[in-house]
Backbone as JSON, one array per atom type, in Angstrom:
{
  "sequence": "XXXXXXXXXXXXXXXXXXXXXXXXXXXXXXXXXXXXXXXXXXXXXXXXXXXXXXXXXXXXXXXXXXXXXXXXXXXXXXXXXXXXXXXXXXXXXXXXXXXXXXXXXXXXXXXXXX",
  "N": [[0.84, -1.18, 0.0], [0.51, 2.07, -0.62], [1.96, 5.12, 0.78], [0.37, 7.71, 2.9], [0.88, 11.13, 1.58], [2.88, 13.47, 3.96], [1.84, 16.06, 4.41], [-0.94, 15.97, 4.07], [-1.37, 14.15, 6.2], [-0.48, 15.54, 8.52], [-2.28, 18.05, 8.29], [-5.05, 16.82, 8.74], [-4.57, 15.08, 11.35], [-4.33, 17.81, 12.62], [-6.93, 18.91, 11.85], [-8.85, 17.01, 12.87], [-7.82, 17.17, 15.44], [-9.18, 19.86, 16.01], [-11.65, 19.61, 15.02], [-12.73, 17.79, 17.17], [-12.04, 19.55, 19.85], [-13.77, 21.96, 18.94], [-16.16, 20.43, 19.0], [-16.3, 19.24, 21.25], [-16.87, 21.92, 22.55], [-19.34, 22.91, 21.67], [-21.19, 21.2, 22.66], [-20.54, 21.08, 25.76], [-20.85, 24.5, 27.02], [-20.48, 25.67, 28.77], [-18.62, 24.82, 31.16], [-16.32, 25.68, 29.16], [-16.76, 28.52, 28.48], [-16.8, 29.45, 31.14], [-14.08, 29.16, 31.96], [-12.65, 31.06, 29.93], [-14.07, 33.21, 30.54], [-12.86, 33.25, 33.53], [-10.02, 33.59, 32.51], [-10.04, 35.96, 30.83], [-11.6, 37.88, 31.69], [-13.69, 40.5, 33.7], [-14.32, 40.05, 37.11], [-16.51, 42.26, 37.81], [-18.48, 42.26, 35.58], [-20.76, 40.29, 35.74], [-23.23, 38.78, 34.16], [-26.04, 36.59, 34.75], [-28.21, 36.37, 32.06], [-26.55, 36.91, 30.15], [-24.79, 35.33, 30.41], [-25.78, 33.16, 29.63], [-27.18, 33.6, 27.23], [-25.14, 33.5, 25.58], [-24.19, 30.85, 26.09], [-26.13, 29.54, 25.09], [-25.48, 30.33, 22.12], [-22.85, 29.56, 22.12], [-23.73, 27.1, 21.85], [-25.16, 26.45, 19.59], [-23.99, 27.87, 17.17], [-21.66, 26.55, 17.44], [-21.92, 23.59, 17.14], [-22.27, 23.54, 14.3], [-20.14, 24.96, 13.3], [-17.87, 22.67, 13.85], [-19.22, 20.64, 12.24], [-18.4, 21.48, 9.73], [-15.62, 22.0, 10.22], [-15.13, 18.89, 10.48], [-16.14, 17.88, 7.9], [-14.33, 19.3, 6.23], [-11.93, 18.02, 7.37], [-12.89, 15.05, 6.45], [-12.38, 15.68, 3.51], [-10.06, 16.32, 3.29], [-8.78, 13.9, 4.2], [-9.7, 11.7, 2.28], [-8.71, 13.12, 0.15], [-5.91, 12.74, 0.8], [-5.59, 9.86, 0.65], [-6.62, 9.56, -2.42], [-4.42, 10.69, -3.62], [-1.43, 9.2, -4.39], [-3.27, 7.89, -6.82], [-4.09, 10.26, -7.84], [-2.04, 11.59, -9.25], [-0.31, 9.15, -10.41], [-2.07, 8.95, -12.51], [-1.67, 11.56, -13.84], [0.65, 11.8, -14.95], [0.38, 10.1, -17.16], [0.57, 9.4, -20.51], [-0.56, 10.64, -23.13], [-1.3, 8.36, -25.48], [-1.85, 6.69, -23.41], [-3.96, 7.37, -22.15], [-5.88, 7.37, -23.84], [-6.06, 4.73, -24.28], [-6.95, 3.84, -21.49], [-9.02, 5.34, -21.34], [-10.8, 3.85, -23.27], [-10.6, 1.16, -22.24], [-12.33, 1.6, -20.65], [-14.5, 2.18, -21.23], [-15.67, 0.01, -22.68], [-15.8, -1.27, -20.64], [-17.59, -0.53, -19.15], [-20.03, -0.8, -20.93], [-20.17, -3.46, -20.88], [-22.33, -5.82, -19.31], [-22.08, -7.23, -16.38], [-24.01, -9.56, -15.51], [-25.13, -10.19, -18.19]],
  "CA": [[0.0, 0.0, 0.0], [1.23, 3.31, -0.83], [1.73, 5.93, 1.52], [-0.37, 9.26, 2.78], [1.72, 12.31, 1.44], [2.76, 13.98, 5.21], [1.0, 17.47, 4.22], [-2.49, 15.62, 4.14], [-1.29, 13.39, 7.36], [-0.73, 17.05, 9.51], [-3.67, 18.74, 8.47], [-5.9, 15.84, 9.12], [-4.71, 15.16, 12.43], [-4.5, 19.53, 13.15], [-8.69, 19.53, 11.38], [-9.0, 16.31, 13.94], [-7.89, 17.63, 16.54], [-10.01, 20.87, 15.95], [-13.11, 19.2, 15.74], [-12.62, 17.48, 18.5], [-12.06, 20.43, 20.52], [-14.78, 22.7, 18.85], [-17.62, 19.7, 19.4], [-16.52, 19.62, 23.04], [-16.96, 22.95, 23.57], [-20.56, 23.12, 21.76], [-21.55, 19.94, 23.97], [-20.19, 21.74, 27.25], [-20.16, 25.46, 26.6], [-20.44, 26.36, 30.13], [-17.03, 24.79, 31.53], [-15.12, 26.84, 28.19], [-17.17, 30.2, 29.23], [-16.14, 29.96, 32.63], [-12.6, 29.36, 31.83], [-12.5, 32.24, 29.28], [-13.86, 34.58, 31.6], [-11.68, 33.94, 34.14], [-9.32, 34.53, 32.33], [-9.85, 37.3, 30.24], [-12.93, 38.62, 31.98], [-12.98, 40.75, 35.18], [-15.5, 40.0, 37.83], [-17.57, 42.92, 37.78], [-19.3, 42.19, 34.47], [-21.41, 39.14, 35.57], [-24.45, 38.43, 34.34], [-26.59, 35.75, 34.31], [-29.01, 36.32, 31.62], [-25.65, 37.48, 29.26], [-23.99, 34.26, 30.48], [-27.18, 32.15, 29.27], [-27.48, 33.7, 25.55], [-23.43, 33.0, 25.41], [-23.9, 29.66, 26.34], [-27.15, 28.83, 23.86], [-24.74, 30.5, 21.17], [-21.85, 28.64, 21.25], [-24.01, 25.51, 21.64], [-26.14, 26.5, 18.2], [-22.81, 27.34, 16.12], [-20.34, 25.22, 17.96], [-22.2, 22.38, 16.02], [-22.49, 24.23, 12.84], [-18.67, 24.59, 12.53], [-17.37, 21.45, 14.33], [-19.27, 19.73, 11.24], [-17.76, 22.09, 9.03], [-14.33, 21.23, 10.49], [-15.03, 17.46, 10.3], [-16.03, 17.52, 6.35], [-12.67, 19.22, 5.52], [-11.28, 16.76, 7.69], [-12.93, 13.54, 5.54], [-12.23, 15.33, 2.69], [-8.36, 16.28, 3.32], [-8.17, 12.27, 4.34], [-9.45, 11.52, 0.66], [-7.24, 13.58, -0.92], [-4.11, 12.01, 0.63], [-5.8, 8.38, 0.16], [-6.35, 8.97, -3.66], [-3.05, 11.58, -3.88], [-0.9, 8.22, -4.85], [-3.81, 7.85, -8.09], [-4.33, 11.34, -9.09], [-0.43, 11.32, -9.51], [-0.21, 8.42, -11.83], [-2.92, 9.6, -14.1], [-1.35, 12.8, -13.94], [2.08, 11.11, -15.51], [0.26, 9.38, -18.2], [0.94, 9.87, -21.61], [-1.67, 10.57, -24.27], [-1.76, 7.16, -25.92], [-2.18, 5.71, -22.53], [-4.96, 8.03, -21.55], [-6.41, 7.21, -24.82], [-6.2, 2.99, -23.91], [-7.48, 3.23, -20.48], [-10.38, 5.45, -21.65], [-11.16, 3.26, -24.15], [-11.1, 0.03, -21.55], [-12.96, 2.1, -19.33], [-15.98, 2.41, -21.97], [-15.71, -1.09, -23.06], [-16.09, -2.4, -19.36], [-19.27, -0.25, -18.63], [-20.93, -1.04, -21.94], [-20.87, -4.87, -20.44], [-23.14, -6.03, -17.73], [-21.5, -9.06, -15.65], [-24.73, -10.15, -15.77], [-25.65, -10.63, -19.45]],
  "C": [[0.88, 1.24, 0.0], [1.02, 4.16, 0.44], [0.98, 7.39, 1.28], [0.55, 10.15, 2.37], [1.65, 12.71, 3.13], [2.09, 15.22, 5.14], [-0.5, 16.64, 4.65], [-2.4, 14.6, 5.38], [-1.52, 14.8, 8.36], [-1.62, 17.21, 9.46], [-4.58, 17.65, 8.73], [-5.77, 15.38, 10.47], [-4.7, 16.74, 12.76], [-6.34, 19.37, 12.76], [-9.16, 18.15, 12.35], [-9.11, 16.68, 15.1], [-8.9, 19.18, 16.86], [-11.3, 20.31, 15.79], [-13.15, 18.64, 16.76], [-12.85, 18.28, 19.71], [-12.98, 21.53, 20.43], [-16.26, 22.04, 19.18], [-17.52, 19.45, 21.0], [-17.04, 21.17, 23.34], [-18.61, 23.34, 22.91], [-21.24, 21.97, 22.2], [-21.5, 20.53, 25.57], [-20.3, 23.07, 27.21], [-19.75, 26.29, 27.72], [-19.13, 26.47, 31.02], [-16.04, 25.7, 30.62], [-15.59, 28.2, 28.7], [-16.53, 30.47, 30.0], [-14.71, 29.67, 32.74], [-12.13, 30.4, 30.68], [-12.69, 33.42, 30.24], [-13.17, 34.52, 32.9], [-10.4, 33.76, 33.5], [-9.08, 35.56, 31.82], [-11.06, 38.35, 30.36], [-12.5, 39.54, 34.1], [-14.53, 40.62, 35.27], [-17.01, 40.89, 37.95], [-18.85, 42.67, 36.62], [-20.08, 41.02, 34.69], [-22.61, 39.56, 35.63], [-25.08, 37.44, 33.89], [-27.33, 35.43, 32.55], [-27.7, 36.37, 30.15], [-25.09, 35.92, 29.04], [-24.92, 33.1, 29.75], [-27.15, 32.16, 27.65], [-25.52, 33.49, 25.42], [-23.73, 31.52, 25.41], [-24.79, 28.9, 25.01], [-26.64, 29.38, 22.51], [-23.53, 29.77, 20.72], [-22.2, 27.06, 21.33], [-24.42, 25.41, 20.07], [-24.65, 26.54, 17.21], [-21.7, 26.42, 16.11], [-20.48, 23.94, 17.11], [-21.69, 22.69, 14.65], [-20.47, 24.36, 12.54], [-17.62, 23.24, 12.67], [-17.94, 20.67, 12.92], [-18.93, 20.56, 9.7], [-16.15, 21.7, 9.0], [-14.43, 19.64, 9.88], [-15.3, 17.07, 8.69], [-14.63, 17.74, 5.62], [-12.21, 18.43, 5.94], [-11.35, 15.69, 7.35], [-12.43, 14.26, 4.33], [-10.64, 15.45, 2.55], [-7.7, 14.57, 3.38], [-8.61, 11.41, 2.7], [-8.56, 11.84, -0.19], [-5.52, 12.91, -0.83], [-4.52, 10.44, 0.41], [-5.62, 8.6, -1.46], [-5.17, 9.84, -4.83], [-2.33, 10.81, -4.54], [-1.75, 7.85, -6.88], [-3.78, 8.87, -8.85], [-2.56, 11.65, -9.51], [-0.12, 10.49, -10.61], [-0.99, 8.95, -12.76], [-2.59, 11.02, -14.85], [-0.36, 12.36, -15.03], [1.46, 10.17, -16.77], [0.38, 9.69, -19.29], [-0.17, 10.15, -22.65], [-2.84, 9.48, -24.67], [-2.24, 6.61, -24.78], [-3.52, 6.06, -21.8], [-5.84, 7.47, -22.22], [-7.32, 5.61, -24.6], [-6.89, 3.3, -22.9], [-9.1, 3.99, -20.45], [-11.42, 4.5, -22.57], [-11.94, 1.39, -23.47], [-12.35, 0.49, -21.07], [-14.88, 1.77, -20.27], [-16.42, 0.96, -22.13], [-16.3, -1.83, -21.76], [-17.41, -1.81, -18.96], [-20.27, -0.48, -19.73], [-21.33, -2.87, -21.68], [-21.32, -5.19, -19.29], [-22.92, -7.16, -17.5], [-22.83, -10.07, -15.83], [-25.87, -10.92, -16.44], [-24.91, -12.46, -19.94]]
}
């Protein structure tokens, strides 16, 4: 078996590990809040009702990009699975493009089961 190119190995575990970490945090959003604001929040500003529409926000898009993340992430893992094919066909020569189109027609014009 051929190998993944390492470009499409990285980003696939980096868009992995990012969904991962964006579908936790619209699953939980309450534990990430409250570790954002303390740290980059000062105490005086609490409010419930603020803290509530924060929380039902990054639950509603948290999804919405986590499965945004995770499609680039199947499709980056396609690309380095059929990276090894579009490569050869790339390197083919004319005549040979010519032949394997030519099988190609020949094998869908017969039905295994005629």
């Amino acid at each position: 078996m051929r190998e993944i190119p390492i470009q499409y190995q990285v980003a696939c575990v980096i868009l992995t590990a990012l969904f991962i970490w964006s579908f936790s945090i619209a699953r939980e959003p309450r534990g990430w809040r409250r570790l954002f604001q303390s740290m980059f929040s000062k105490s005086e500003h609490f409010s419930v009702n603020k803290n509530k529409v924060i929380d039902e926000t990054l639950k509603r898009y948290g999804i919405a990009v986590a499965m945004v993340i995770l499609v680039a992430d199947v499709s980056c893992f396609v690309l380095g699975v059929t990276h090894p094919f579009r490569e050869k066909a790339r390197h083919l020569s004319p005549e040979q493009r010519e032949s394997m189109n030519e099988i190609n027609k020949i094998q869908s014009g017969v039905s295994p089961l005629k």
